[in-house]
C-alpha positions as CSV (number, residue, x, y, z in Angstrom):
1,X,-10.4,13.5,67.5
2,X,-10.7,9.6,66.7
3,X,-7.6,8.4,65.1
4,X,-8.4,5.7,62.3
5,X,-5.8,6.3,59.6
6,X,-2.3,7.6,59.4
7,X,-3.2,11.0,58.7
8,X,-5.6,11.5,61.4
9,X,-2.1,10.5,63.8
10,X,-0.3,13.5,62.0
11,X,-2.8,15.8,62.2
12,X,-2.8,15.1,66.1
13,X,0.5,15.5,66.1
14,X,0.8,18.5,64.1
15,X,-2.3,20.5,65.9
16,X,-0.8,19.7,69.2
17,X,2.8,20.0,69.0
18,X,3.8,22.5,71.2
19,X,2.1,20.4,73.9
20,X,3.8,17.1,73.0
21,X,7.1,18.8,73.1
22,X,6.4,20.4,76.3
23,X,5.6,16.7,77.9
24,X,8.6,15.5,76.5
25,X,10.7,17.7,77.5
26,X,9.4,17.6,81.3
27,X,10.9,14.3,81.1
28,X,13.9,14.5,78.6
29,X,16.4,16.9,79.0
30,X,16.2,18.8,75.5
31,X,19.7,19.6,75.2
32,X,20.9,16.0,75.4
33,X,22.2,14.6,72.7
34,X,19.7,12.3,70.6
35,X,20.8,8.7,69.1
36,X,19.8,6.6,66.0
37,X,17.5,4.6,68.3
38,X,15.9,6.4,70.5
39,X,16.9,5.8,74.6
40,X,19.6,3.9,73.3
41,X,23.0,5.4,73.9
42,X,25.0,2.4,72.4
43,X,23.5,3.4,68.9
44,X,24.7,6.0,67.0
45,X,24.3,9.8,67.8
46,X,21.9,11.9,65.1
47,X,24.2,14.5,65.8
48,X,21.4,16.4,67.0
49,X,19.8,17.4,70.3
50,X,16.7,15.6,71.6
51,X,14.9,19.5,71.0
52,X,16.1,19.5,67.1
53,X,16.0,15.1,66.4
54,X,11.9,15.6,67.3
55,X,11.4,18.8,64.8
56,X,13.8,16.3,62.1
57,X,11.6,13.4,62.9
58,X,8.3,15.3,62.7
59,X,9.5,16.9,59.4
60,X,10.5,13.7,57.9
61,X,7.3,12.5,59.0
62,X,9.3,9.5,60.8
63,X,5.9,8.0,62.9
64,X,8.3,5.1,64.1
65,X,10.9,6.8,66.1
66,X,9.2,9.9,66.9
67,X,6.3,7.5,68.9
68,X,9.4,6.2,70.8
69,X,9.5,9.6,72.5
70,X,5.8,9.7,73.3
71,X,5.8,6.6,74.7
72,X,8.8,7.2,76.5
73,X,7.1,10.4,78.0
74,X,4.5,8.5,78.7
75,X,5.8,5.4,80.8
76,X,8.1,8.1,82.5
77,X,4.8,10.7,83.8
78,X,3.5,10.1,87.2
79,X,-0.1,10.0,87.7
80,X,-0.1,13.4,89.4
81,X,1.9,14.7,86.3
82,X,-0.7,12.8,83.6
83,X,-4.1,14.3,83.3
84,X,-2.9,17.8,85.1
85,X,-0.9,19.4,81.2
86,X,-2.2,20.5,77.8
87,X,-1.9,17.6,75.4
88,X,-1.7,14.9,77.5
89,X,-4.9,13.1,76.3
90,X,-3.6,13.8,73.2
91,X,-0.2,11.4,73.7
92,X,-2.2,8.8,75.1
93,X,-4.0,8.3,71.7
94,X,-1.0,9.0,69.9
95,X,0.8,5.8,71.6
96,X,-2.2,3.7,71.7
97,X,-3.2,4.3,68.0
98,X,0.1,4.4,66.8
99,X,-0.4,1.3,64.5
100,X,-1.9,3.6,62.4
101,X,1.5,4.8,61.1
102,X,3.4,1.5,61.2
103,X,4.0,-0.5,57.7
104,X,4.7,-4.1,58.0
105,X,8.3,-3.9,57.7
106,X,8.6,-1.6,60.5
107,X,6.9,-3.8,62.4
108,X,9.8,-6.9,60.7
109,X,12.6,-4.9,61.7
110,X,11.7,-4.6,65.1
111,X,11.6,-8.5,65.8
């Protein structure tokens, strides 16, 4: 599927989220605690797990920090790991297109 618009990026997400979970947590340890800024334990905790912050941020529909997991996934796969899972294809668009789902002030906040 070609993603063009926001909700083309949530319907990939949605259709293949067992998949993107699966690559996450290949590389994440589930369990772990999850913080207010992704990968960045000097932030606050969500008070959640890594498993339960990506079901929050896919029910909130939170495209900002839930593609910090995907790419994080994604810069930590070797090459071996990459094309050989379900989904995979799938988180490469995800991160590539993810300007998509980003609004101008996200994009403010960041810099």
């Amino acid at each position: 599927m070609e993603i063009r618009t926001a909700d083309d990026w949530w319907k990939v997400v949605d259709d293949h989220w067992p998949e993107l979970q699966e690559i996450i947590f290949h590389h994440m340890d589930w369990k772990h605690p999850a913080y207010d800024q992704p990968g960045d334990a000097k932030s606050p905790p969500t008070g959640r797990s890594i498993s339960e912050e990506l079901d929050f941020l896919r029910e909130k529909r939170d495209p900002y920090r839930l593609a910090r997991y995907f790419n994080a996934a994604w810069g930590m796969a070797s090459e071996s790991y990459a094309w050989s899972v379900p989904g995979w294809g799938q988180l490469c668009d995800l991160c590539s297109e993810e300007w998509v789902v980003q609004s101008e002030e996200m994009f403010e906040e960041e810099g």
